[in-house]
N, C-alpha and C positions, 0 to 999 in steps of 0.2 A: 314473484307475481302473487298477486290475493284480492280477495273480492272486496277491491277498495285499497285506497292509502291507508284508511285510517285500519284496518286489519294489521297493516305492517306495522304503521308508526307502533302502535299497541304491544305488536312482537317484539320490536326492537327496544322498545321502553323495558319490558321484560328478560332480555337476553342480556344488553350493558349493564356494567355495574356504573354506582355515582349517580346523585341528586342531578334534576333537571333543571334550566337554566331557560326563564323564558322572558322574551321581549314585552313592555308593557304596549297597546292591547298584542294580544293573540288568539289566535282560532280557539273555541270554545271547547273543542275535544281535546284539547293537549292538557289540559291541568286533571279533569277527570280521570284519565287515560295514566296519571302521573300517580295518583292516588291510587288506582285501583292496584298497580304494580307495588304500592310501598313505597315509592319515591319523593321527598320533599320536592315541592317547587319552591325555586329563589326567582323573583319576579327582578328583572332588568328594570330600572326607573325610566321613563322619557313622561313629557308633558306638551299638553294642547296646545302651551304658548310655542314651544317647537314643534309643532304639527307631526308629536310622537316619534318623532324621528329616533332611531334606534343609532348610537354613539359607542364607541368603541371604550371612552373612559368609566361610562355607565354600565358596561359591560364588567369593566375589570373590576368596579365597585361592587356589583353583584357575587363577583366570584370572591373577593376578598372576605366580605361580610358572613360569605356561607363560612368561607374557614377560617375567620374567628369565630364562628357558632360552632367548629366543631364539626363542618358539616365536610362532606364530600363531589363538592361539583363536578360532576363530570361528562355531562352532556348540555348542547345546546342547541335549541331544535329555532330555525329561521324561518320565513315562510314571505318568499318575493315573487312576485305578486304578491301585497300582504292582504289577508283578510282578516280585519275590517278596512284597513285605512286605504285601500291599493297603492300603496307606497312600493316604492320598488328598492332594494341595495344598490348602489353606486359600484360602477367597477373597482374606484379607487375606495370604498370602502371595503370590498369584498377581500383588496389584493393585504389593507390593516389589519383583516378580522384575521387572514387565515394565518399569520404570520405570529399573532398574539395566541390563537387555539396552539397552535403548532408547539408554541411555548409551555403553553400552559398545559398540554396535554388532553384538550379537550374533543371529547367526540363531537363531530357535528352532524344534526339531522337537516338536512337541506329541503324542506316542502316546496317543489315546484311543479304542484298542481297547474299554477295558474304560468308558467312561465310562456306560453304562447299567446298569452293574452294580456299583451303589450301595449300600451298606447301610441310607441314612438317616442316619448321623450328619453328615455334612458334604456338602450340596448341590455334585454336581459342577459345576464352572464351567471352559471352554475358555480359554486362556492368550491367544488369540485376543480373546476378548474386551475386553481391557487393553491386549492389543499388537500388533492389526491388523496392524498394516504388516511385522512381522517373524518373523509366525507361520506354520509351515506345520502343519496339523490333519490328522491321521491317525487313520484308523479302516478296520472291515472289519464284514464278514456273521458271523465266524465265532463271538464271545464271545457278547453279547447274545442271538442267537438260537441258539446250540447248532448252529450250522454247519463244525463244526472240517473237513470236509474240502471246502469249497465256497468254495475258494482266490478269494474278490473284498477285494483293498481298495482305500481312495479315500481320497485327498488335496484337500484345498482352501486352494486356496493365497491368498498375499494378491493384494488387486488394486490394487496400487502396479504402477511400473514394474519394479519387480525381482522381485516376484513374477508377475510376464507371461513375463520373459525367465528367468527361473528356471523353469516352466512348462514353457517352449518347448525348456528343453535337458533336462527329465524325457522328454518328449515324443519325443524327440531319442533319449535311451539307450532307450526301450520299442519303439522303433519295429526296433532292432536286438538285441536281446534277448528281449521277447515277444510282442509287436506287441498283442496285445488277449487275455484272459481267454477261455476255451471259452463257447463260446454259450450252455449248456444254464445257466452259472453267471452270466451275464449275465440271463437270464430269470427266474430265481431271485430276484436281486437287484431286480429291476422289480417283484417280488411284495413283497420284504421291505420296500422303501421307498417303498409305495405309500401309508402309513399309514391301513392297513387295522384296523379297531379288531379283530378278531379275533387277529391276529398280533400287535398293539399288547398286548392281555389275554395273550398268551402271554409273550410277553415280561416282564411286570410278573410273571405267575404264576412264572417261571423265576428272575428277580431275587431274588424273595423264596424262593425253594428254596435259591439260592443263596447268601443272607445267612443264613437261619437255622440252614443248614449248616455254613457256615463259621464261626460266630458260636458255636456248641456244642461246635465242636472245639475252641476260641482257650480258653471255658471252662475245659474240663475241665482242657486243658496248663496256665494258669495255675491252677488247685487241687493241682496237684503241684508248682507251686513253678516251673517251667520259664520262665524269661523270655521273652515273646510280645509285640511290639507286636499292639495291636488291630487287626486289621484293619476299613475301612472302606468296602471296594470288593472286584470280584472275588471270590477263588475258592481265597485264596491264604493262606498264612501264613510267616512266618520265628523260628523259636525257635532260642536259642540255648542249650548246654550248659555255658556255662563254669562255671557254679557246682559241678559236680561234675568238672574238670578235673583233683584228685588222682584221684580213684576211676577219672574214666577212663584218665589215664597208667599205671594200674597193672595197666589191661587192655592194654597199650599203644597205648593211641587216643592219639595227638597231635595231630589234623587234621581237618579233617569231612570229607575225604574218608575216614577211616578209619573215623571215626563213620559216617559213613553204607551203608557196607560190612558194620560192626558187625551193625547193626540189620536190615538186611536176613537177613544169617546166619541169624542167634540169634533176632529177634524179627517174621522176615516184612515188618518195613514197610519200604517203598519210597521212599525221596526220595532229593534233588537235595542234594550240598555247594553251601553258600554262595559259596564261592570262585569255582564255575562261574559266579558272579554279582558278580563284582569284591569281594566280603567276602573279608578275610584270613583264611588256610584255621585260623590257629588260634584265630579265635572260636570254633568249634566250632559254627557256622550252617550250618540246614538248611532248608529249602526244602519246605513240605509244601502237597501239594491238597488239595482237598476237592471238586470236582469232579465226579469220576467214581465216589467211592465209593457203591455200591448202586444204580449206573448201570451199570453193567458190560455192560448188551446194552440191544438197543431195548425189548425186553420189561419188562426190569426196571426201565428207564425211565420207560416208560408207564405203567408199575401206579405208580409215584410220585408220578405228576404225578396220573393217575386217583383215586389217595388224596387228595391234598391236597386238589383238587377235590369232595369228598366234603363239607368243611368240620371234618374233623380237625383238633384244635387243631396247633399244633406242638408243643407238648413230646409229648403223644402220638404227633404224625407220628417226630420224631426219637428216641424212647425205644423203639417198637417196631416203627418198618418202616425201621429203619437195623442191620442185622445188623452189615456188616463196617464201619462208621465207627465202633459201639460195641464191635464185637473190636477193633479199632487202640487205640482209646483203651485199653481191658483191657492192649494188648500196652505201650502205653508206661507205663502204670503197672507192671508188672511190672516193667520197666527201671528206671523209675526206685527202684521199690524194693530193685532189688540192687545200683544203686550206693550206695543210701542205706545200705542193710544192709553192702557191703563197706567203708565211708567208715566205720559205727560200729564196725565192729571188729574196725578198723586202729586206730582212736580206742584201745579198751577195750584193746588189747595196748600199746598205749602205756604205758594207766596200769597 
């Protein structure tokens, strides 16, 4: 236990030996977290035309290339529910991965922050489950229940011997860095995993605010044409722009960090460049929530969940008690319609 995941992931970065091994995108703390330990990262290849999908030959291709560099792979840290992409592991990918770690001798960090916040298309399954002996499973208070500032997460580690003594030297750095989580957030955590059917119903209630949120957004972006892997978990989405890459060059956007500079300007929305997520800045990937929109205070929170409660359908819930997810969507149609409109006529002055 520590005030937060990312507290442990950080230890255990620190306690294993061997270079880290991470999926192209991934959560924005693990490469920093990688470096500040000393540890190279070897970045996993996927691509937008596969909707980043994380492959098990791209995998062994990473590990290959560190040791012809010389290098020492030895850990590789997963994160399903993904963020950014909310993509989720396949069971039958999970039962490949563990089978080829096992081989190859690799530690695995399992992030399953988001593993409650499922959409329903692909039953979450722990990597743990296939690879006991070389898994370490991470999670926290804060996705599932809507606890983003009630800093507790927990690890469980394996019970081999090298997960005892890997244990002991987490145990080792917290004792010298945070010693234990504030109490008031300890107590909290006694309530949330008491499995209390009422908090159990909140959660399930939340899950599905959460899916069908994000599930309306992923829609609409793919009716304009916007390349979207679906997402299947989380909160989260990653579209990419490259198909109007002349129209944007001739704004001169070459980068998503410029694209998402862009947008914010001219069209109010607010995201995250891909890049900050190990995607090469000129796919033109951005990083979009869906989260917080029409959540914006406790209030408006409440009257949300108070609605749905009601037995509102959801296309109702989401067509009119979603103001500003349905002004966002308005705003990137706009967008997309004036690249679409500067792209035909650039076209028409051609001919």
């Amino acid at each position: 236990m520590g005030p937060g995941s990312k507290s442990l992931i950080y230890a255990l970065l620190l306690a294993l030996d061997g270079e880290l091994l991470l999926p192209t995108p991934s959560w924005v703390s693990y490469q920093p977290q990688a470096h500040l330990v000393g540890k190279r990262v070897n970045w996993i290849p996927a691509t937008p035309e596969e909707g980043w999908k994380l492959k098990l030959p791209a995998i062994a291709e990473s590990v290959e290339n560190a040791r012809q560099a010389w290098g020492n792979p030895g850990i590789v840290l997963l994160n399903s529910p993904n963020n950014p992409t909310g993509g989720m592991l396949t069971p039958s990918f999970i039962k490949d991965f563990a089978q080829f770690a096992r081989k190859q001798s690799l530690v695995t960090l399992s992030d399953e922050i988001y593993g409650l916040v499922g959409h329903g298309q692909i039953q979450h399954r722990t990597i743990a489950h296939d690879y006991p002996e070389g898994t370490v499973v991470l999670g926290g208070l804060s996705k599932h229940l809507s606890l983003g500032g009630w800093r507790l997460g927990v690890a469980i580690f394996p019970s081999s011997q090298a997960g005892t003594e890997t244990l002991q030297a987490v145990r080792a750095i917290a004792s010298e860095i945070w010693s234990t989580p504030a109490a008031p957030v300890q107590f909290a955590a006694l309530a949330a995993y008491s499995m209390d059917p009422d908090i159990w119903d909140y959660i399930q209630l939340c899950t599905h605010l959460h899916a069908i949120r994000t599930q309306w957004l992923w829609r609409h972006l793919s009716e304009m044409g916007i390349r979207t892997p679906q997402p299947q978990g989380a909160f989260y989405l990653f579209p990419d722009f490259g198909r109007w890459r002349d129209p944007l060059a001739r704004l001169g956007i070459h980068t998503d960090v410029q694209l998402a500079m862009f947008l914010l300007d001219r069209f109010h929305i607010a995201t995250l460049p891909g890049s900050v997520f190990g995607a090469p800045a000129q796919a033109l990937a951005l990083r979009l929530s869906a989260s917080y929109l029409d959540m914006e205070t406790e209030t408006k929170a409440q009257n949300l969940v108070d609605t749905a409660l009601t037995g509102v359908d959801d296309a109702t819930l989401l067509q009119n008690f979603h103001p500003t997810m349905n002004a966002a969507i308005k705003q990137f149609e706009r967008f997309i319609d004036s690249l679409e409109t500067h792209s035909s006529g650039v076209h028409h002055a051609k001919g």
